[in-house]
C-alpha positions, 0 to 999 in steps of 0.5 A: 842529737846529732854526731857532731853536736855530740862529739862537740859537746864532750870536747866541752865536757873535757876542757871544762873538767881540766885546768890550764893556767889561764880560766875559762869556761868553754862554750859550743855554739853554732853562731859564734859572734860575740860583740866587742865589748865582750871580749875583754874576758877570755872566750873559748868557742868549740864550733861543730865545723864539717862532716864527711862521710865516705867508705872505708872501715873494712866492711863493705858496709862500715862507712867512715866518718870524719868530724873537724870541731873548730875551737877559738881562744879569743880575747881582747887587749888592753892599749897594748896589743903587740906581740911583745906583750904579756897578754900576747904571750899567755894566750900563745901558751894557753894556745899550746897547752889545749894542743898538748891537753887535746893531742892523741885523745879520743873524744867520749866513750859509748860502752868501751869504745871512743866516740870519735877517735882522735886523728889530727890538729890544726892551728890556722890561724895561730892568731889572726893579725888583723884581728889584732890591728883591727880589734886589739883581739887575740884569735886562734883557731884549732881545728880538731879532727875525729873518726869513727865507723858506723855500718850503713843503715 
């Protein structure tokens, strides 16, 4: 299988054997689409998002690559969808709570060493305003980013 999928896969394996104050079940997809209907549950989507390979790692023949797995924390309100509501409020702290869990943490293991080390995270869109107007639907997209070094082939 390929890197991404892999590292995409252990992000999974991660959020799914830890509890946060709200339950969900992560899933990987590569088609994130759900229909409307079914977003009254909480849905936690990691997306395998972009590679980039380039030079690097100390060695002429070491190349880095560089892994951006999306993960959205989506669902939908009831009648009162505003940023006032308590719905509202639990999905931005669950929204914090996966950024300190996944803050500084490598990603699986191969032997002693990490799959993909851990370098940054992205939160854009903190939650999607249209979504919320249009849908009555929470949206937040974490950009979580790993590397790693592999000797050219």
């Amino acid at each position: 299988m390929s890197m991404i999928v892999d590292i995409a896969d252990a992000l999974v394996t991660l959020l799914n054997g830890e509890t946060f104050s709200q339950t969900f079940t992560a899933v990987r997809k590569h088609l994130p689409q759900y229909k409307l209907a079914q977003m009254d549950t909480l849905h936690v989507t990691v997306v395998p998002k972009t590679e980039v390979i380039s030079a690097g790692g100390g060695t002429r023949a070491s190349q880095q690559f560089d892994y951006d797995i999306d993960i959205a924390i989506q669902q939908r309100f009831g009648d009162d969808a505003s940023e006032e509501s308590a719905e509202f409020v639990e999905l931005m702290d669950l929204r914090e709570e996966l950024i300190d869990f996944l803050r500084g943490r490598d990603i699986g293991t191969t032997g002693t060493s990490p799959i993909g080390r851990w370098t940054a995270i992205t939160n854009e869109p903190i939650y999607a305003p249209e979504h919320m107007a249009q849908m009555r639907q929470f949206t937040s997209l974490l950009t979580v980013s790993y590397r790693m070094w592999r000797d050219e082939v």
